[in-house]
Structures are given as structure tokens and as C-alpha cells.
Wavefront OBJ file of the C-alpha trace (Angstrom):
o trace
v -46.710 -84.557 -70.170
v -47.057 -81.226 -71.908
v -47.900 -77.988 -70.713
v -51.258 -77.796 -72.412
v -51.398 -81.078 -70.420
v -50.376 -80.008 -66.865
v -52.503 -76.342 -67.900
v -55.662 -78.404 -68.383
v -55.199 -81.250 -64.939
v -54.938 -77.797 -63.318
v -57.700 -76.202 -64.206
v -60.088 -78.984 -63.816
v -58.316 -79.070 -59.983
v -58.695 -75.197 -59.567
v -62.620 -76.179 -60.578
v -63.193 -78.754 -57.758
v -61.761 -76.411 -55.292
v -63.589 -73.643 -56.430
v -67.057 -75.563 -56.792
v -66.510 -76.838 -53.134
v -65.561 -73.903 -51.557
v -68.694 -71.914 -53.723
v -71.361 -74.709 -52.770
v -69.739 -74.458 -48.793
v -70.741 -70.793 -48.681
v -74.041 -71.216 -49.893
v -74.781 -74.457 -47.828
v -72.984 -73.649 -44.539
v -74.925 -71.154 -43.016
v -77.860 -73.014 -43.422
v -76.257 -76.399 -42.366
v -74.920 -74.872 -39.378
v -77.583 -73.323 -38.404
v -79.842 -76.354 -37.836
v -76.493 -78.971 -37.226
v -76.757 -81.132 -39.978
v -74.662 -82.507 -43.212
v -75.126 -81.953 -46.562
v -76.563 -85.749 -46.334
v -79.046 -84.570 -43.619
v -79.986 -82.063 -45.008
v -80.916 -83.687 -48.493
v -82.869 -86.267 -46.262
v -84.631 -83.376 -44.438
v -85.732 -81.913 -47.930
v -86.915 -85.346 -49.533
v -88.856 -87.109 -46.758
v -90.607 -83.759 -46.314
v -91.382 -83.644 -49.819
v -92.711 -87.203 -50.104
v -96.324 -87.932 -50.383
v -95.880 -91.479 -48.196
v -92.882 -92.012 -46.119
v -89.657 -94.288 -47.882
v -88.039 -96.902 -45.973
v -84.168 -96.332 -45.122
v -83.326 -98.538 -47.951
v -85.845 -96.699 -50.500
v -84.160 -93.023 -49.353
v -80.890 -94.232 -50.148
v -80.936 -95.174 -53.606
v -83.326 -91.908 -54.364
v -79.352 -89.949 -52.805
v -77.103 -92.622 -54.286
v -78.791 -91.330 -57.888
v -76.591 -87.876 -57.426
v -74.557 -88.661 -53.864
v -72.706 -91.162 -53.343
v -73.211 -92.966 -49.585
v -71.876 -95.355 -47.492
v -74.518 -98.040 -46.069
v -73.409 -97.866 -42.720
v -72.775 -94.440 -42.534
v -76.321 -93.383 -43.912
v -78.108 -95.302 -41.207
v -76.293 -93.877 -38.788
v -76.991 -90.874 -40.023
v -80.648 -91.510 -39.783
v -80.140 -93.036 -36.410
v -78.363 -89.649 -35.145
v -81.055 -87.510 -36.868
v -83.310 -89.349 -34.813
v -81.518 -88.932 -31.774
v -81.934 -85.128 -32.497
v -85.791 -85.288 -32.700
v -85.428 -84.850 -36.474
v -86.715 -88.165 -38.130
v -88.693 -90.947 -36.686
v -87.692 -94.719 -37.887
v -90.422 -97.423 -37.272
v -90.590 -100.440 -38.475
v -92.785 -101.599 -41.707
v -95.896 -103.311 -40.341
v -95.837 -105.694 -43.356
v -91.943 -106.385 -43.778
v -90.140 -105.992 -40.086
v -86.694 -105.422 -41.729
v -87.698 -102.250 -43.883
v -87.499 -99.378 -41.720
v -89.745 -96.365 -42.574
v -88.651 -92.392 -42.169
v -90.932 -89.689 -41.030
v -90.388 -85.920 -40.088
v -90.981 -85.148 -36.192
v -92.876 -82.025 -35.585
v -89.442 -80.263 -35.430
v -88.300 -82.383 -38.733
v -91.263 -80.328 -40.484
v -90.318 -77.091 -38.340
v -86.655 -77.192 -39.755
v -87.862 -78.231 -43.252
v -90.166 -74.824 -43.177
v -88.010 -72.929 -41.629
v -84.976 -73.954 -44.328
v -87.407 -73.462 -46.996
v -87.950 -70.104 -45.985
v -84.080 -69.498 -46.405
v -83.917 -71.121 -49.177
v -86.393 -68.776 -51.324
v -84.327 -66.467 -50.906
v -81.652 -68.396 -52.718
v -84.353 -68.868 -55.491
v -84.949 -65.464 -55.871
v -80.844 -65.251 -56.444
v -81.071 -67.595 -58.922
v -84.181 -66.658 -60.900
v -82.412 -63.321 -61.294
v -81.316 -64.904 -64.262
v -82.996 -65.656 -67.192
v -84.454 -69.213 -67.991
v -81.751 -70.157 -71.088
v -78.894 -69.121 -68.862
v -80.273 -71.093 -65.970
v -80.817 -73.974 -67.669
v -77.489 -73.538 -69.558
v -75.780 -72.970 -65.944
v -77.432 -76.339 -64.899
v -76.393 -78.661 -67.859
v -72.919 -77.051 -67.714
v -72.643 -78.085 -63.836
v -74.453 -81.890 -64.816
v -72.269 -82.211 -68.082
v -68.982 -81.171 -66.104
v -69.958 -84.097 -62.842
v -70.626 -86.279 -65.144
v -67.242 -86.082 -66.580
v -65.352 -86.108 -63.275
v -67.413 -89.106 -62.039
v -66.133 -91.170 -65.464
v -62.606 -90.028 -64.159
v -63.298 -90.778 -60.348
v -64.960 -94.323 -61.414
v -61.556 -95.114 -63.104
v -59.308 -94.113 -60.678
v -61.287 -96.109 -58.303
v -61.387 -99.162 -60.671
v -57.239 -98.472 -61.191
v -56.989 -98.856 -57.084
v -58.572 -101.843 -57.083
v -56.693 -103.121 -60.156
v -53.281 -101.836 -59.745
v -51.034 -102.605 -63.008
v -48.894 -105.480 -62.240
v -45.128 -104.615 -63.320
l 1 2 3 4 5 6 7 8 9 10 11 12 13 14 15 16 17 18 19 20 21 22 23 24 25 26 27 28 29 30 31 32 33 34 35 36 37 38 39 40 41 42 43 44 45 46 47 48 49 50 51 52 53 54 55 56 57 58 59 60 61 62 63 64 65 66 67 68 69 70 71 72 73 74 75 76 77 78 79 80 81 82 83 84 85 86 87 88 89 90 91 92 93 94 95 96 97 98 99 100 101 102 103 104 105 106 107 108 109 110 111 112 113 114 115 116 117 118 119 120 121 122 123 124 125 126 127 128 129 130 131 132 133 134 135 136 137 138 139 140 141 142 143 144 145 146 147 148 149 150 151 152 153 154 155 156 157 158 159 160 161 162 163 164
């Protein structure tokens, strides 16, 4: 390896580090505050945003676009936000194994009341003007785009290991 290498592998590592522990301290507070994931919280955000309400299977692929989940682990996610008076899951009257989300009363409460905390994160942002916001954007978008190429082949390497 050379050092221009090693410099570079290090500075893309120093820039997943940094971009976690940035987005953390942005997102906590608010994630904390109302006891849910990054996950629940994106659910939160969508179902409240959608005109009719998307079956389990329906929310996850709109996620799995930009987040990667785990099947299991995102219905029990629903199933816990459920638990916490969050979401409501019902069956679909026309196909029994679809199951639709809805906000509860305190879904849309918490949705409002994140909103509200969230404006003020717009009005952070729109500080800035349009080009460098947009430029900020497709610099974040062209820079995941190029870890998840390396992530998909590292995965693809563990699950074909060289044979030697």
C-alpha cells in the first residue's frame, strides 16, 4: 500500500465517523425526546405525510430506497411503535395478509410536535443559499453512493470469500 493509499482509506474513515457523530447531534435530541430510532422516526414522518395509509410491506421498500432494513426487525419495530400508542396496524379488508399503518392521535401529536423542532433546523439550513444547498446535498448523495458500491462489495466478498 502507499501512503497516498493509507492517507486516502483514512480519510474516507475519519468521514464516516464524523458524518455519524454530526447526524447523532442533530437527530438525538429529537429522538430522545419522543423514544424512538432513526427508523421510527422516518416512519413517524412518512405515514404522517401520506395521503392514504401504506401497508407494512409498502413502508418498507419506500425506507429500503435510502435505509437499509431488516424484515423482521422493521415489523417489530412497527409492532413496538404500536405498543407505544404511536401507529395503529389493521389488517387490509381486501387482502388479510397486508397490514396497513396509521398515526394514533399521539402518532400525529409527535409528528406536529417534531415538525415544530424541526423548522427550526430548516431555518439552519436555509441560512444558506440555494446553489450551496443543493451543492451540500449532491456532495452528501454522490459521497453514499460511493460508500454503498464499496459496502455492496465487501458484503458480496463475505459471502464469496477467495478460495486459496
Amino acid at each position: 500500500m502507499t501512503e497516498q493509499t493509507n492517507e486516502f482509506r483514512l480519510g474516507v474513515m475519519q468521514s464516516f465517523l464524523r458524518l455519524k457523530l454530526l447526524c447523532e447531534r442533530v437527530m438525538q435530541p429529537v429522538l430522545q425526546k419522543y423514544g424512538l430510532t432513526q427508523v421510527g422516526l422516518f416512519v413517524l414522518l412518512y405515514v404522517g405525510h401520506m395521503d392514504t395509509c401504506p401497508t407494512i410491506g409498502e413502508m418498507r421498500c419506500i425506507l429500503n430506497r435510502d435505509i437499509p432494513l431488516n424484515q423482521g426487525n422493521f415489523s417489530a419495530l412497527c409492532k413496538r411503535m404500536e405498543q407505544e400508542g404511536l401507529l395503529n396496524r389493521r389488517r387490509k379488508k381486501e387482502d388479510e395478509r397486508a397490514v396497513l399503518l396509521e398515526l394514533t392521535p399521539r402518532g400525529r401529536e409527535v409528528v406536529e410536535m417534531m415538525e415544530g423542532e424541526f423548522r427550526h433546523l430548516d431555518d439552519l439550513l436555509y441560512q444558506y443559499a440555494e446553489q450551496d444547498r443543493e451543492a451540500a446535498l449532491a456532495g452528501i448523495q454522490t459521497f453514499l453512493t460511493f460508500i454503498e458500491h464499496v459496502a455492496d462489495d465487501i458484503h458480496l466478498g463475505e459471502q464469496n470469500p477467495a478460495k486459496g
